[in-house]
C-alpha positions in Angstrom: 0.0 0.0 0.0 1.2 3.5 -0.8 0.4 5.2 2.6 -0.5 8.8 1.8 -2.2 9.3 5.7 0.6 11.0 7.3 3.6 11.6 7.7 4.1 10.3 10.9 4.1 6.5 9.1 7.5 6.4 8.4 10.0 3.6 8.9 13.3 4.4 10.4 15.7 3.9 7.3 18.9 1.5 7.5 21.1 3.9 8.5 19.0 5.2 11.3 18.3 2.0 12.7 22.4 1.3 12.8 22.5 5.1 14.6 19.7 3.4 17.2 21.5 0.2 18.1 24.6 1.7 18.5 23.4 4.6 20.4 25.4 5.5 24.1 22.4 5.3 27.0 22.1 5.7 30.5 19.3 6.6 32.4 17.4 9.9 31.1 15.3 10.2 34.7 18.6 10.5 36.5 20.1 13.1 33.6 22.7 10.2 32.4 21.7 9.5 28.9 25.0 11.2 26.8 22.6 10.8 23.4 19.4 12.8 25.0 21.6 15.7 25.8 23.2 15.5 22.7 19.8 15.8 20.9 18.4 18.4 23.3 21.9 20.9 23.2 21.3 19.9 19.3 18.3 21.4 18.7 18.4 24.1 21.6 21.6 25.8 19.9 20.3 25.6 16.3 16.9 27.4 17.2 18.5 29.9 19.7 17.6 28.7 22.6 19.6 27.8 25.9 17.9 23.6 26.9 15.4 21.4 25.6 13.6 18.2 26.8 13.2 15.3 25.1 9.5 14.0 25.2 7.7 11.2 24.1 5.1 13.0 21.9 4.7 16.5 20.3 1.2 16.3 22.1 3.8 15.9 25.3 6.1 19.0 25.0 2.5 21.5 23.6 0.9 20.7 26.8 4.0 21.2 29.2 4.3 24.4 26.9 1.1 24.8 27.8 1.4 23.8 31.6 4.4 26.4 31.8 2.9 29.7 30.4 -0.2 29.5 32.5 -2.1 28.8 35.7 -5.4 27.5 36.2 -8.6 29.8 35.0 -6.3 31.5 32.2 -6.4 31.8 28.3 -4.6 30.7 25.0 -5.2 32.6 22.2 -4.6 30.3 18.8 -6.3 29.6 15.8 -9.4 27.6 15.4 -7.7 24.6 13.8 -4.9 24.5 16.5 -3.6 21.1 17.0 -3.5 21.5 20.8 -6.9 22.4 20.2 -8.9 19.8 18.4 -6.5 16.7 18.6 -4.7 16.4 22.3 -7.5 14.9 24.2 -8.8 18.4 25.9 -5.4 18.4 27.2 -5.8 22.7 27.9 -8.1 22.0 30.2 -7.5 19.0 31.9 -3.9 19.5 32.1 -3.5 23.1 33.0 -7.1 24.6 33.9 -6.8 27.1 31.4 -9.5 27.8 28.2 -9.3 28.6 24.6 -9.9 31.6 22.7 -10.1 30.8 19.2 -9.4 33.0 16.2 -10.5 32.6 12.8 -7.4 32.7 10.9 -6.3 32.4 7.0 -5.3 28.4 6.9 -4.4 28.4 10.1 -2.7 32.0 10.1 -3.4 35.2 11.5 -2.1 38.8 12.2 -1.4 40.9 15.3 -4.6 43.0 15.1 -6.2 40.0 15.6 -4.1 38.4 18.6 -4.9 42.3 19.9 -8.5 42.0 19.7 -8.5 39.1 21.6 -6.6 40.1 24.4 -8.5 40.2 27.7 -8.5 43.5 29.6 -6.2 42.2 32.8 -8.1 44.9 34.8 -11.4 43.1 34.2 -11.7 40.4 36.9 -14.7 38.9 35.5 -12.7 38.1 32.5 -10.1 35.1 31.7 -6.9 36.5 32.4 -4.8 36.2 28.7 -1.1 34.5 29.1 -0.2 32.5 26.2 -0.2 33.2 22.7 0.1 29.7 20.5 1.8 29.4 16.8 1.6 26.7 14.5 3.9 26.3 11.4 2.9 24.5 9.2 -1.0 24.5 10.0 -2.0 21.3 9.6 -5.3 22.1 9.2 -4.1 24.5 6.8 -2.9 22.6 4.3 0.6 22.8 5.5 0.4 26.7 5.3 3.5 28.4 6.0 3.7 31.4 8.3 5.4 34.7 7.2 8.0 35.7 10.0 7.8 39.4 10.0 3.5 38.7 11.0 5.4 36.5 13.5 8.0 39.5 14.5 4.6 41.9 14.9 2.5 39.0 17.2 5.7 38.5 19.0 6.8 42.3 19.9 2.9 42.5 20.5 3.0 39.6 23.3 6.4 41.6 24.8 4.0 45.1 25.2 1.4 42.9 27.2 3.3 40.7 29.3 2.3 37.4 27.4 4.1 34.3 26.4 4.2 33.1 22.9 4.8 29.7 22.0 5.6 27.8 18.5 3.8 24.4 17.8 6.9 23.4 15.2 5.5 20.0 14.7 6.5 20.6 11.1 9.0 23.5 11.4 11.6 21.9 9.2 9.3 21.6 6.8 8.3 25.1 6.6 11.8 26.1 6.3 12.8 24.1 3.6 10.0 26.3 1.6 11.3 29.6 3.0 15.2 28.7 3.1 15.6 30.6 6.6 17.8 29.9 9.5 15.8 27.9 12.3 17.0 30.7 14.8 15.3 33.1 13.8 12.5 31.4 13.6 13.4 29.7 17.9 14.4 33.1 19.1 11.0 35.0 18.1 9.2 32.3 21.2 9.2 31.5 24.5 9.4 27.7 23.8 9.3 25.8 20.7 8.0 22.2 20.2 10.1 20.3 17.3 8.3 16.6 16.3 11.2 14.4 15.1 9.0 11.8 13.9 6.9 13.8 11.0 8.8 15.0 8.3 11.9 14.2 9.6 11.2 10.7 9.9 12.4 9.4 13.2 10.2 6.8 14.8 9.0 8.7 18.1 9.7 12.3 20.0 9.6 15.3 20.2 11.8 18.4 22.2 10.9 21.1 23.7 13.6 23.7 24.1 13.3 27.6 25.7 15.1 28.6 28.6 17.5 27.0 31.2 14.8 28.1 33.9 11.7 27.1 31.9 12.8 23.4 31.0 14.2 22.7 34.6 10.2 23.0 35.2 9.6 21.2 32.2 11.2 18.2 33.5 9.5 18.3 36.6 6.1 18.7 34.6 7.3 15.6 31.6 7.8 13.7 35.3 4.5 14.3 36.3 3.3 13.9 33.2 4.1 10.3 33.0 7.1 11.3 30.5 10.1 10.6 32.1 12.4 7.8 30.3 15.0 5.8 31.1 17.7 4.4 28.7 16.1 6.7 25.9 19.3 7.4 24.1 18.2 4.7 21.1 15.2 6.6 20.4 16.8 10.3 21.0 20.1 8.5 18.1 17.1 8.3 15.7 16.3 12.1 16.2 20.0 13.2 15.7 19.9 11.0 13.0 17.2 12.8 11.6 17.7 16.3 12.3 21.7 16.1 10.7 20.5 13.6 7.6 17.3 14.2 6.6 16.1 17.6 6.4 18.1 18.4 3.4 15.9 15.9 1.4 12.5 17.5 2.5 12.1 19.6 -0.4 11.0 16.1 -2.6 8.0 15.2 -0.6 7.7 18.9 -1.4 7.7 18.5 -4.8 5.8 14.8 -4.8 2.8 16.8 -3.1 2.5 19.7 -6.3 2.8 16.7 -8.5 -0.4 15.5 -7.0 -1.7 18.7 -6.8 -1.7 19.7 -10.6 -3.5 16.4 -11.3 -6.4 16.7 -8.1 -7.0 20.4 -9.5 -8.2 18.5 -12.7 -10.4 16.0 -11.7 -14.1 16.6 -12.6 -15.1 15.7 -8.7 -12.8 17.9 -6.8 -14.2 21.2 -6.1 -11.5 22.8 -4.4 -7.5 21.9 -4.0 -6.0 24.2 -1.1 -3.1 26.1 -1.7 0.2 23.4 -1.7 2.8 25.1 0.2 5.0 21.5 1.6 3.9 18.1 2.1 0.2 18.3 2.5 -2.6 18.1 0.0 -6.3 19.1 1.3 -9.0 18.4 -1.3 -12.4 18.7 -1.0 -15.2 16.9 -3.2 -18.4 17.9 -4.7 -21.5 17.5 -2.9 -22.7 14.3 -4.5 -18.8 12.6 -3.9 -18.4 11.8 0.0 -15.5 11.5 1.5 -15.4 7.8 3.0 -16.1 6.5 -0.2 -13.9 8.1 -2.0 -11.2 7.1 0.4 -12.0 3.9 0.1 -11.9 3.5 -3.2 -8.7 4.9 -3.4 -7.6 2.1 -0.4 -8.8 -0.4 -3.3 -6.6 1.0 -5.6 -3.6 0.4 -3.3 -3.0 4.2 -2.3 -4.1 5.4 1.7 -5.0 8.7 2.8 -7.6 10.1 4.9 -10.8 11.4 5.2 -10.7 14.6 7.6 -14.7 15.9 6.9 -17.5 14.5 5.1 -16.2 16.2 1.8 -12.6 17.0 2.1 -9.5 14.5 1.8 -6.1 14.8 3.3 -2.9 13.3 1.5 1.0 13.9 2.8 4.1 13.4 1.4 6.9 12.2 3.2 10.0 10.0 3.3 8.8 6.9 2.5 6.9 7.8 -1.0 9.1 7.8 -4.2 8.2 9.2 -7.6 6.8 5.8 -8.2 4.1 6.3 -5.9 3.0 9.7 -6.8 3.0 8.0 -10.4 1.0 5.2 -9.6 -1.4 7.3 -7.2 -1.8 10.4 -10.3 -2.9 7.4 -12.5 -5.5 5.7 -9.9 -6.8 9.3 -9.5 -6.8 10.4 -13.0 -8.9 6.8 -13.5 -11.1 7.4 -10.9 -12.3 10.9 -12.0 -12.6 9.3 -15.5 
């Protein structure tokens, strides 16, 4: 099966497994795993930041994020489609007490006027008190839209003048670099924290780190703890991310261009009303009213290609490290036939 779902369905390649069983561990819990500090001091330094923790999930290091920049009865402003949002179990509030205000954004994207306009009044005690502003590049639910850094500069300078802590969901950072070409710092240094997922686009099997200040992730750790996140002899998963982060991110740029190849042919299929814009590795589609969804999906799962159904008329496909030009090929043809 060509596997089109996500691109968290990668396979370690042979090289990474090698880097995994020959990886130095000791016990993480303890701060004696060489390999986890290596990742964490890694990725810390080249997004401008001072430490980072190693986490099991990027669901993990957005809700100690979360847990850090607030206390109980405050409120995140994000987009609607946020991941923290909609897909980490209601983790906000069960985790950290706090709510949600949502704004509507452009695929996931919006401006400082509107992070203004949502800012509570701190003077108004019958009001959520606002602490955390919350990123996401790429937007998922965007279509993996890709965020323009000087709207980032203004939201960021804008959080400063009020007091407020911005954070970066970078679940697919790397990603959104490749498309812009620029430096990961100055993307890290424009947040509080950043959340990096290792095992999306960059293909490593599990993790995620979370890296901001000495002083912020000596809490995180204690928060990962409670959490249920801390590991012990983790240093084969954290060789996979190393792995990842040093090998493969010069190679993102072909899923990339595997995901416009499938774009050109979607935007010419009788049944698709609508292709989103295709800024990286993910493909939103969305069907006319007498095509659903589910079906289509599963026709498509007869024709040996996978992807997923994410509304009753729209269909998600991603690139990523496992598809070759092969399997765009075959997938164009079983779409171009099924719109015949």
């Amino acid at each position: 099966m060509i596997d089109l779902r996500s691109d968290t369905v990668t396979r370690p390649t042979p090289a990474m497994r090698h880097a995994m069983a020959n990886a130095e561990v000791g016990d993480d819990v303890f701060g004696e795993d060489p390999t986890v500090h290596g990742l964490e001091d890694e990725l810390a330094g080249m997004l401008g930041h001072e430490a980072g923790v190693f986490c099991p999930s990027g669901t993990m290091t957005n809700q100690i994020a979360i847990h850090l920049h607030t206390r109980a009865g405050d409120e995140v402003i994000c987009e609607e489609g946020a991941h923290f949002y909609r897909y980490e179990g209601g983790g906000v509030m069960a985790n950290s007490g706090a709510s949600v205000k949502l704004i509507p954004g452009d695929r996931g994207r919006f401006t400082a006027d509107q992070v203004r306009s949502a800012i509570n009044d701190p003077k108004a005690e019958w009001l959520a008190r606002t602490s955390l502003v919350s990123l996401e590049n790429t937007c998922n639910r965007g279509g993996g839209a890709v965020w323009d850094l000087n709207e980032v500069k203004a939201i960021r300078k804008l959080c400063k003048s009020h007091g407020l802590a911005i954070h970066l969901d970078g679940a697919r950072l790397f990603n959104a670099l490749a498309a812009t070409q620029e430096a990961p710092d100055a993307w890290g240094r424009e947040f509080d924290t950043v959340s990096i997922c290792l095992s999306k686009g960059l293909g490593a099997p599990v993790g995620s780190v979370l890296v901001g200040s000495k002083e912020l992730v000596a809490e995180a750790r204690r928060v990962r703890k409670r959490l249920g996140g801390g590991m012990r002899q983790v240093g084969v998963l954290a060789a996979a991310g190393l792995h990842a982060i040093r090998h493969h991110r010069a190679r993102i740029d072909e899923d990339h261009v595997r995901a416009h190849r499938l774009r050109t042919v979607l935007e010419g299929l009788d049944h698709v009303q609508r292709v989103m814009p295709v800024d990286t590795n993910i493909i939103i589609y969305e069907l006319r009213e007498d095509h659903a969804a589910d079906v289509h999906v599963a026709e498509l799962k007869a024709n040996g290609v996978l992807c997923m159904a994410i509304s009753s008329h729209q269909v998600r496909m991603v690139t990523h490290l496992d598809i070759t030009d092969a399997d765009i090929e075959h997938t164009m043809h079983v779409l171009q036939r099924r719109g015949s």
